[in-house]
C-alpha positions in Angstrom: 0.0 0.0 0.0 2.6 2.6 0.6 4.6 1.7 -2.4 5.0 5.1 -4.3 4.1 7.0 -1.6 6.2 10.5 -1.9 8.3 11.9 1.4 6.5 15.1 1.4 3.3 13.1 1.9 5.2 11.5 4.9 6.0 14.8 5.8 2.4 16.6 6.1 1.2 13.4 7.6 -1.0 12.1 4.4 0.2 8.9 4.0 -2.6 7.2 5.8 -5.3 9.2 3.6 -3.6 8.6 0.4 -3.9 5.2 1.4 -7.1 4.9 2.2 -8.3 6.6 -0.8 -7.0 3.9 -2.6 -8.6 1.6 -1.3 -11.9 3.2 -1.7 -11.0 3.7 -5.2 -10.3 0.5 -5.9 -14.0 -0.4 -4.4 -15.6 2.1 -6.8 -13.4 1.4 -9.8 -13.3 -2.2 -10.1 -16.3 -4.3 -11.8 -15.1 -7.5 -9.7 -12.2 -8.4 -6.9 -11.3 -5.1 -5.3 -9.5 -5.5 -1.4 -7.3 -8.8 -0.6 -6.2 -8.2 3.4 -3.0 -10.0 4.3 -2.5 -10.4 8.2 0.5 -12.7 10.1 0.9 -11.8 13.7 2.2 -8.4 13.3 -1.1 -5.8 13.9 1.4 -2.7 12.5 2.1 0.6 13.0 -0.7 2.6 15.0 -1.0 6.5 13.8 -3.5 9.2 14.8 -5.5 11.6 12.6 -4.0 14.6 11.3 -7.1 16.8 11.7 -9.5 16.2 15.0 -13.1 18.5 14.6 -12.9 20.9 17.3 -15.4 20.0 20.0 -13.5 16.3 19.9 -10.0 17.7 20.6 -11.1 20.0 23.2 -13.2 16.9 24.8 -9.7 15.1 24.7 -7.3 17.9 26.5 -10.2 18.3 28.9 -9.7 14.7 29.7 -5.8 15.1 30.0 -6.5 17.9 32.3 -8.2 15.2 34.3 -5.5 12.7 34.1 -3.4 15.0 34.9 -1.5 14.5 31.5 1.4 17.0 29.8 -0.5 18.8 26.6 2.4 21.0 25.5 3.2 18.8 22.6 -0.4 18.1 21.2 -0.7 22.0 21.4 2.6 22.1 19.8 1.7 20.0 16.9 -1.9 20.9 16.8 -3.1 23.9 15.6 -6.8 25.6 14.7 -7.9 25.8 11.5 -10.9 28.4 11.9 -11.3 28.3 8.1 -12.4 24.8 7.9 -16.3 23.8 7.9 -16.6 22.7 10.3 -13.7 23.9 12.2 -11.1 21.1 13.0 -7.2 20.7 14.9 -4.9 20.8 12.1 -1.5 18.6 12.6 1.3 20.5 11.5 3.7 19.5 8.6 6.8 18.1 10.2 9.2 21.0 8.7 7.1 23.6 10.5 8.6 23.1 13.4 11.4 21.0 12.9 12.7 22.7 10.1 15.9 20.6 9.6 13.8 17.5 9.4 14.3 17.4 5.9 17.5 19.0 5.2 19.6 16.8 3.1 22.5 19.3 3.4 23.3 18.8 6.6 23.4 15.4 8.2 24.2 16.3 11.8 20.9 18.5 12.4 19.1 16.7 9.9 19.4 13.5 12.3 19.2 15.5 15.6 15.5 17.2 13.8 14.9 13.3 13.5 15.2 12.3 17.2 13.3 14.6 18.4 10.5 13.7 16.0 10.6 10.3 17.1 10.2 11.2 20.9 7.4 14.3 20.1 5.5 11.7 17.5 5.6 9.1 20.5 4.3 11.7 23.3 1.5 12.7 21.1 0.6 9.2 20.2 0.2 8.2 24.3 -1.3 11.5 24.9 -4.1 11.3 22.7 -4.4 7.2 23.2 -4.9 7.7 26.6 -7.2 10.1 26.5 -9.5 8.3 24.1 -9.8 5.0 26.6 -10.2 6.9 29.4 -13.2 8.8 27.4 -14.8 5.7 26.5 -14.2 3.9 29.6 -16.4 6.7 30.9 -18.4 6.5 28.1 -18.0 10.4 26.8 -16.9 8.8 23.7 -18.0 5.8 21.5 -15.5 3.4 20.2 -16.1 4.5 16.7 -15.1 7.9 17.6 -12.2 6.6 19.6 -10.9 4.1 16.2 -9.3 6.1 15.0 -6.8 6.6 17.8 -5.7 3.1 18.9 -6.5 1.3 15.5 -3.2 0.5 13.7 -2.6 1.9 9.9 -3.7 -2.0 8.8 -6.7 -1.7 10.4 -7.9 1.2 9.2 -7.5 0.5 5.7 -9.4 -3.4 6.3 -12.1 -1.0 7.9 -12.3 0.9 4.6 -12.2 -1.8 1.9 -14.1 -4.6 4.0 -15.8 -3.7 7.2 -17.7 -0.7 6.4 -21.3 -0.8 6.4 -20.9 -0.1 2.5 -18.2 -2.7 2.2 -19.8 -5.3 4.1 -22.7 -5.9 0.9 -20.8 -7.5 -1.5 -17.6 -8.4 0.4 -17.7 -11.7 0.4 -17.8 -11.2 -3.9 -15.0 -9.1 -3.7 -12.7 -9.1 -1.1 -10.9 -11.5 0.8 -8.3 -12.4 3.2 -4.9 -14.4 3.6 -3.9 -15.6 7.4 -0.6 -16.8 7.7 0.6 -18.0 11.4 3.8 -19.1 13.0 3.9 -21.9 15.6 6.4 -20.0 17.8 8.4 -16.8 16.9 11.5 -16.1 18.3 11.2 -12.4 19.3 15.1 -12.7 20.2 15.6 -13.0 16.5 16.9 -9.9 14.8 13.9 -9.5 12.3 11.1 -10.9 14.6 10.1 -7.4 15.1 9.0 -7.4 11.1 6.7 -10.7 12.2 5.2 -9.3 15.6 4.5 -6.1 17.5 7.7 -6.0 20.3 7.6 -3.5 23.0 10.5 -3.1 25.9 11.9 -6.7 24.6 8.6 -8.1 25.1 5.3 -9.0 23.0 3.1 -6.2 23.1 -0.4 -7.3 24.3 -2.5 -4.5 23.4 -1.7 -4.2 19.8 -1.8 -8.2 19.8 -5.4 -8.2 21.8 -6.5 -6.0 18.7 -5.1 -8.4 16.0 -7.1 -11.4 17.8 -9.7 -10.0 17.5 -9.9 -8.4 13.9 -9.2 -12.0 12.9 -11.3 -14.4 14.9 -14.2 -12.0 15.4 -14.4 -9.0 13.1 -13.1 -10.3 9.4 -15.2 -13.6 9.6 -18.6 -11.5 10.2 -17.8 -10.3 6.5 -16.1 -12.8 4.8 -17.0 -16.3 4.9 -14.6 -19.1 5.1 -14.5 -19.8 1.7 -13.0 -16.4 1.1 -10.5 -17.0 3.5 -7.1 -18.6 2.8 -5.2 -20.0 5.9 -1.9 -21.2 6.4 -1.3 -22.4 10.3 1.2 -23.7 12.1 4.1 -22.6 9.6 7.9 -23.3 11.1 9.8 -20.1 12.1 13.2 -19.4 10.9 15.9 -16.4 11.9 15.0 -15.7 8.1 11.4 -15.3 8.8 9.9 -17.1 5.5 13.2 -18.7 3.8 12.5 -20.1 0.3 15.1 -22.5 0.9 12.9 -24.6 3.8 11.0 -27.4 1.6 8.2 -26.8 3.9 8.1 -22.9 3.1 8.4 -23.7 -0.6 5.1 -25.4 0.0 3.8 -22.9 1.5 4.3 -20.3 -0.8 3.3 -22.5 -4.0 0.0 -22.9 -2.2 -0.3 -19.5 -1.4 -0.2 -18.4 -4.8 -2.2 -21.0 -6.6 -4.9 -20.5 -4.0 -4.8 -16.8 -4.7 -5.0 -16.9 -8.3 -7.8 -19.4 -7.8 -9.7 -17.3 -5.8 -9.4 -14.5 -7.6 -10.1 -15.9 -11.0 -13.3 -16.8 -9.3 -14.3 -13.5 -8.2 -13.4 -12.1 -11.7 -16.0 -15.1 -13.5 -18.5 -14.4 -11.0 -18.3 -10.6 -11.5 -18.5 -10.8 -15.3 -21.4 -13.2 -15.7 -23.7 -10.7 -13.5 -22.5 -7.8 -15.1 -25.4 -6.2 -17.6 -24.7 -7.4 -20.9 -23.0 -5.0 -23.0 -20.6 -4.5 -20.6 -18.9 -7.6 -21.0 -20.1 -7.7 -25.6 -18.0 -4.6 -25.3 -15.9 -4.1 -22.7 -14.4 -0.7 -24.6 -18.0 0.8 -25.0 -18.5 -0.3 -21.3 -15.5 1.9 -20.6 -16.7 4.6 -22.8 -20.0 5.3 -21.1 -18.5 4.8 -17.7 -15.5 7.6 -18.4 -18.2 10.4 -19.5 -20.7 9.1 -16.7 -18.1 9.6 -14.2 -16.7 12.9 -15.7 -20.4 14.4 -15.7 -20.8 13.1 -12.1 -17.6 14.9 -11.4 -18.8 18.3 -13.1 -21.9 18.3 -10.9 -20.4 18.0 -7.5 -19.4 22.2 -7.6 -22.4 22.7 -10.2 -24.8 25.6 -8.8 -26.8 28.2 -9.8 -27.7 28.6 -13.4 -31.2 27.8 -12.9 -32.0 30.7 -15.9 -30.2 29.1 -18.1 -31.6 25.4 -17.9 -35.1 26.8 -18.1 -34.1 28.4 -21.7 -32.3 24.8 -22.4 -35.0 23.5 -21.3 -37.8 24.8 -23.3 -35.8 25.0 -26.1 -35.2 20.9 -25.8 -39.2 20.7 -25.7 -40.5 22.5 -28.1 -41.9 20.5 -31.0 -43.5 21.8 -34.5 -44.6 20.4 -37.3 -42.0 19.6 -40.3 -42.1 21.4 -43.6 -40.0 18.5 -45.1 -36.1 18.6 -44.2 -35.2 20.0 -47.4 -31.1 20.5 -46.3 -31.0 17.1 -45.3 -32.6 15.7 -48.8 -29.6 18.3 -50.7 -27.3 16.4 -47.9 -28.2 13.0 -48.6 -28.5 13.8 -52.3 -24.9 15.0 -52.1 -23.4 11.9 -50.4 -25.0 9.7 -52.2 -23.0 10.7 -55.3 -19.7 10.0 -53.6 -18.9 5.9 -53.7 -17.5 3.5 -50.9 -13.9 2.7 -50.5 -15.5 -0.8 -51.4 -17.7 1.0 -54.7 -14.3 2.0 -55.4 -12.8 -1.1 -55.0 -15.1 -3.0 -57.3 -14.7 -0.2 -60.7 -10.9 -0.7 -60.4 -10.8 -4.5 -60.0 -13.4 -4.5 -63.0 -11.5 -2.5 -65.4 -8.1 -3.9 -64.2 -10.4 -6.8 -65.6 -10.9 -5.2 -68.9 -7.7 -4.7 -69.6 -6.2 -7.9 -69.1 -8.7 -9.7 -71.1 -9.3 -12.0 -68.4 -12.2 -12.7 -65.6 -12.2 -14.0 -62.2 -14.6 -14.8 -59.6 -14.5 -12.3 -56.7 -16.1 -12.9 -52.9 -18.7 -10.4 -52.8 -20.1 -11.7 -49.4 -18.8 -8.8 -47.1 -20.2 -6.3 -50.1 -23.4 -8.2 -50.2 -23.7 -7.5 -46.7 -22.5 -4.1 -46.4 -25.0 -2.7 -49.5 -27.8 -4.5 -47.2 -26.7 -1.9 -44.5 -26.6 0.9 -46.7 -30.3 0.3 -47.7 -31.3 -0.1 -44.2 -29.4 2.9 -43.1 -30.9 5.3 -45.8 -32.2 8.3 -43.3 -36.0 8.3 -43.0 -36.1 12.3 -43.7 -39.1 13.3 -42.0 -42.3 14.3 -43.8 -43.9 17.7 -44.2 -46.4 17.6 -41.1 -44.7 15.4 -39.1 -43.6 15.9 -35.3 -40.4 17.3 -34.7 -38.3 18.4 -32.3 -35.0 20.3 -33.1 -31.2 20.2 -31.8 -30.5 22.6 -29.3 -27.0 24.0 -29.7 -25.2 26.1 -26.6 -22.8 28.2 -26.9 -20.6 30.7 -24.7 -16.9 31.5 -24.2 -14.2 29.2 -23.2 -15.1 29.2 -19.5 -18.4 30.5 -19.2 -19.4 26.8 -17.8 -20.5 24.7 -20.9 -19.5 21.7 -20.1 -20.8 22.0 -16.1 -23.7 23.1 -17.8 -24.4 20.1 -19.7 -23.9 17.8 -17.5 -26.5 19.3 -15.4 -28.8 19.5 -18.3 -28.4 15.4 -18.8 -28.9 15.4 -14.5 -32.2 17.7 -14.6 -33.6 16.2 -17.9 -34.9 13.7 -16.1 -37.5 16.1 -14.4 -38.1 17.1 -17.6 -39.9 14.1 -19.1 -42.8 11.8 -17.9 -40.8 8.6 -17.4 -36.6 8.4 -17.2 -35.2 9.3 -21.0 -32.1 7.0 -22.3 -29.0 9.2 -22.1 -26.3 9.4 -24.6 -23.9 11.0 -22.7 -20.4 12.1 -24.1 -17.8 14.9 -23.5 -15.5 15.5 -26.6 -12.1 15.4 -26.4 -11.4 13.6 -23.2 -11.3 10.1 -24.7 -9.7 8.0 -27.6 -13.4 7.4 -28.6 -14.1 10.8 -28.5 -11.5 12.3 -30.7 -12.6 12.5 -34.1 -16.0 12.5 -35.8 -15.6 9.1 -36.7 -14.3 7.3 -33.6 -17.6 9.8 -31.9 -19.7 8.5 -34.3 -19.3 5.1 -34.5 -19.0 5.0 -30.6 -23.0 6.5 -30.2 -24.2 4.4 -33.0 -23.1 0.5 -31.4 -24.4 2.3 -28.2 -28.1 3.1 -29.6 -27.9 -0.3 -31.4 -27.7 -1.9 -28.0 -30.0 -0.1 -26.5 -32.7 -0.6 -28.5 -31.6 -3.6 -30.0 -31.0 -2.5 -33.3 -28.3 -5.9 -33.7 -29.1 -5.8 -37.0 -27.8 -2.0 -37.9 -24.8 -2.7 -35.7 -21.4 -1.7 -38.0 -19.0 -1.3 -35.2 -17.0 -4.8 -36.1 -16.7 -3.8 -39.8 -13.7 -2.2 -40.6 -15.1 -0.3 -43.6 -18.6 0.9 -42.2 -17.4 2.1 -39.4 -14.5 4.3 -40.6 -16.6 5.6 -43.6 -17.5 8.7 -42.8 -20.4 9.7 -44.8 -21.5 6.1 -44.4 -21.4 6.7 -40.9 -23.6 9.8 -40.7 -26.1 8.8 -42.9 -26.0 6.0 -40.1 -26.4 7.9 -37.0 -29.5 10.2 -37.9 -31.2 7.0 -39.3 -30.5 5.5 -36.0 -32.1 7.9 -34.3 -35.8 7.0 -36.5 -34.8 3.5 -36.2 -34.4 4.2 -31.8 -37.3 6.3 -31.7 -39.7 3.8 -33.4 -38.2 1.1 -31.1 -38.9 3.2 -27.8 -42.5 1.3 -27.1 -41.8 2.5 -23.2 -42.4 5.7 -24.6 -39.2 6.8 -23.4 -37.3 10.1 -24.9 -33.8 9.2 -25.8 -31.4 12.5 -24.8 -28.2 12.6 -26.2 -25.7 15.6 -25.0 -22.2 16.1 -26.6 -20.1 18.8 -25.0 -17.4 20.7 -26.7 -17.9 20.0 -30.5 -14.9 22.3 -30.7 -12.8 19.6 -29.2 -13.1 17.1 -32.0 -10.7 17.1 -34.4 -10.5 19.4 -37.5 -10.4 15.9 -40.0 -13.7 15.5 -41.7 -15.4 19.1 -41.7 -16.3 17.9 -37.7 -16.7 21.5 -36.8 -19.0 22.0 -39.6 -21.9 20.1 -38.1 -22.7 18.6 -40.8 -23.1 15.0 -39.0 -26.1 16.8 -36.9 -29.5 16.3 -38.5 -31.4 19.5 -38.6 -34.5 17.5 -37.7 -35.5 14.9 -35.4 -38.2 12.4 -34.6 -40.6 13.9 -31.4 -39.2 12.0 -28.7 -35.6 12.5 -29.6 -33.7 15.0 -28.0 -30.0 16.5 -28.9 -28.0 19.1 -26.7 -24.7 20.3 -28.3 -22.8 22.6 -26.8 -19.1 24.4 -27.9 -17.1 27.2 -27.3 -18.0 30.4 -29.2 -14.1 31.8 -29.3 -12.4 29.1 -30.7 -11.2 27.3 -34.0 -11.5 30.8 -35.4 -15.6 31.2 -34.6 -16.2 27.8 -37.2 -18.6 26.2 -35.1 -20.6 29.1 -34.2 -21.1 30.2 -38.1 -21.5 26.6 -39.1 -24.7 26.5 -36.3 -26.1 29.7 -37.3 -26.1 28.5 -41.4 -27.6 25.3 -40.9 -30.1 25.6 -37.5 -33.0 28.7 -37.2 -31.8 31.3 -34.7 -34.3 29.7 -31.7 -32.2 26.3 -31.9 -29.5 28.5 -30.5 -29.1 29.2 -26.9 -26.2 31.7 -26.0 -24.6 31.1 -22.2 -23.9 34.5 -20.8 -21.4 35.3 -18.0 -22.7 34.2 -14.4 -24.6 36.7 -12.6 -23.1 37.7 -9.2 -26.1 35.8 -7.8 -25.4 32.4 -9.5 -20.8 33.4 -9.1 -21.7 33.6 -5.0 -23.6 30.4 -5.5 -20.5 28.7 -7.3 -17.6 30.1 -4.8 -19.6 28.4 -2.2 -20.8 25.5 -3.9 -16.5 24.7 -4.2 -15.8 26.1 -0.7 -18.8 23.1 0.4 -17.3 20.8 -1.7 -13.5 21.7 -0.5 -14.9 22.1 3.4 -13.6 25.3 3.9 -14.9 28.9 3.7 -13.6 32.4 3.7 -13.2 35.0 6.5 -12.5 38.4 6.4 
């Protein structure tokens, strides 16, 4: 766990929380196995917080008063942090008040800084460890409150991955643990204090109390025993494990094949009860789940605004009645005359042909099949009276919140519609699959073929289709007549792509071209880009193909909804401002 971990975390006392937020990242990021705990008889090193909220460190020197107990180092160490919500003891980096901890340019007062560390980390440690017993033995303080003062590092971190309420559903899934026990270890050994907590030359019965009972009581009430790999009894050496003991050799065979074993199980049992496109494509899984996770990111700080998601909003919902889509008929006209790489293909082979004076037999299978697609991918323009709704394009200055703006606009949406739409979700530029128009392309239209279970329009395995560009948006607005025909629920399908700007100049992308100027009734489209940049294309591109009311110009924040942002981020950061 602490592999990687830089000194001047060490120094401002993070390594703990970095550590821990791994391991709650590995919960949230992984689709199967996620925490393996590995205990001997060694419960580790035990650390306090470096922040304590300020009604539980003045309930702990209160106590000390009691006891009777020093408190110049904790006040030392410890200092108030008013700007913090809610206010909190700060520890102190290390440097701040030894500042020659650190100096690598002189040894002597580096090492002396060093010592006197070790003594002021190891009076703050029994300072605030015996104040928390002696508040719970009184019962002022729960033992949750008091964990996280006489629970080692090791602990903490099996607390977050496995024991916590949220941990403890599908633990037994994801998560196991390894027990490995000595029959007797020689603490007179030179390494036995790597293998088992020593104190004064003896074993330290506290910390080993604690390891007793994580093992025996608190890790089985997760885990079952068939998560659980145990290896008892094993011979101790001065070496500690020696690979050259036949016994030991055994041991750690069997430890690995178990693990592997155990894990590969987790991983089966985690991709059979995964939905299904997740595992038919694992790289559109990963897709959805980066722009998912970028738009959940966007509306932690999003506030205000509320102005302009009303204009978004009844822009997105306003329907008429088509007058026929004459630009896409000129569009489709237009693209029809260019031929296929394949189209292509065939003329030369046939005149090669010609020339020769010979003829062969060709496979036309693939063609066949790709000519089949073509005809079932010709866009169903709509029809003079027809409902129809209209893309809604947003656009502002770099900065003026677009792409915060969008994500909240496929959050609120749902508000919007009788029943839940299906979301197409993607912010250009911050993928491989986002990119180009292609790549963008091709991505949505395998993800509206699943969805609605259009198996029979899906390209995305054909290496022609689904790098022919004109093929492809001929492709995509047909999908959307083919998705909205399919929607029996009666359910809207949204689709919002941020920062059109971001695509790549290769195809005429910032034209917009590949958006249809029309859509069926229940399909909705939000693009948004940035006003300023690639020379003012997009902008001009929108306003000569799309009527002036599919255009929705984002203004700079009023003060009202710039207050409501500064302390949206100050929430969000838990601090605030004072004057």
């Amino acid at each position: 766990m602490r592999w990687g971990v830089r000194d001047d975390a060490a120094l401002e006392h993070k390594t703990t929380d970095l550590c821990i937020r791994e391991v709650l990242k590995c919960r949230q990021v992984s689709l199967g196995p996620c925490f393996a705990v590995i205990l001997g008889a060694k419960y580790g090193h035990r650390y306090y917080p470096n922040e304590i909220p300020t009604e539980e460190f003045n309930q702990l020197i209160d106590e000390a008063k009691r006891l009777k107990l020093d408190d110049q180092s904790i006040h030392r160490w410890f200092k108030l942090d008013a700007n913090s919500r809610p206010p909190r003891y700060v520890l102190l980096p290390i440097t701040a008040v030894l500042v020659n901890y650190d100096n690598r340019d002189d040894e002597r007062l580096r090492r002396e800084d060093e010592k006197k560390w070790q003594l002021e980390n190891a009076s703050i440690t029994e300072f605030l460890r015996s104040c928390a017993k002696s508040c719970v033995s009184k019962a002022t303080m729960t033992e949750a409150d008091a964990f996280k003062y006489l629970a080692s590092v090791t602990e903490q971190e099996i607390q977050a991955g496995l024991l916590d309420a949220e941990a403890r559903v599908d633990a037994d899934s994801r998560c196991l643990c390894i027990v490995r026990e000595f029959d007797e270890i020689n603490i007179g050994d030179r390494i036995a204090s790597r293998f088992i907590d020593i104190e004064d030359g003896e074993v330290a019965s506290e910390p080993q109390a604690l390891l007793h009972r994580l093992k025996s009581t608190k890790i089985p009430a997760v885990l079952s025993e068939s998560q659980m790999l145990k290896y008892l009894g094993l011979k101790w050496t001065d070496k500690g494990v020696d690979s050259g003991l036949l016994s030991h050799t055994h041991y750690l065979k069997n430890l690995c094949r178990d693990f592997v074993n155990l894990v590969r199980q987790q991983v089966d049992s985690a991709r059979s009860s995964q939905f299904s496109y997740s595992m038919e494509s694992p790289e559109l899984y990963t897709e959805v789940l980066h722009h998912l996770h970028l738009a959940v990111s966007k509306l932690e700080t999003f506030a205000g605004r509320s102005a302009d998601l009303e204009r978004v909003r009844l822009a997105l919902m306003s329907e008429r009645r088509s007058q026929g889509d004459a630009t896409a008929a000129k569009t489709q006209k237009d693209e029809d005359k260019e031929e296929s790489p394949s189209q292509q293909h065939q003329k030369m082979g046939e005149a090669l042909q010609e020339q020769m004076g010979v003829s062969f037999a060709m496979d036309d299978t693939e063609e066949r099949e790709r000519e089949r697609q073509r005809k079932l991918t010709e866009s169903p323009l709509s029809q003079p009276g027809d409902l129809i709704s209209r893309p809604v394009i947003l656009h502002g200055p770099s900065g003026s919140g677009k792409t915060s703006l969008a994500a909240a606009v496929a959050s609120t949406a749902d508000a919007w519609f009788p029943t839940v739409p299906v979301k197409v979700l993607r912010f250009l530029g911050t993928s491989a699959q986002s990119l180009t128009i292609k790549r963008l392309l091709a991505s949505m239209c395998h993800q509206i073929c699943l969805l609605y279970s259009l198996h029979e329009l899906d390209v995305h395995t054909d290496p022609e289709l689904s790098t022919d560009y004109h093929f492809l948006v001929k492709h995509f607005k047909a999908l959307l007549y083919r998705a909205s025909a399919a929607a029996t629920d009666g359910r809207a399908l949204l689709l919002v792509l941020d920062s059109v700007d971001q695509l790549e100049t290769s195809d005429g992308a910032h034209s917009l071209s590949f958006l249809p100027s029309e859509l069926p009734a229940n399909v909705k489209l939000v693009v948004t880009f940035a006003s300023d940049r690639c020379l003012g294309v997009c902008l001009s591109s929108a306003r000569g193909r799309f009527p002036n009311d599919c255009l929705v110009q984002l203004d700079p924040m009023v003060p009202a909804d710039s207050q409501a942002l500064v302390e949206s981020l100050l929430k969000a950061a838990g601090r605030s401002l004072t004057g």
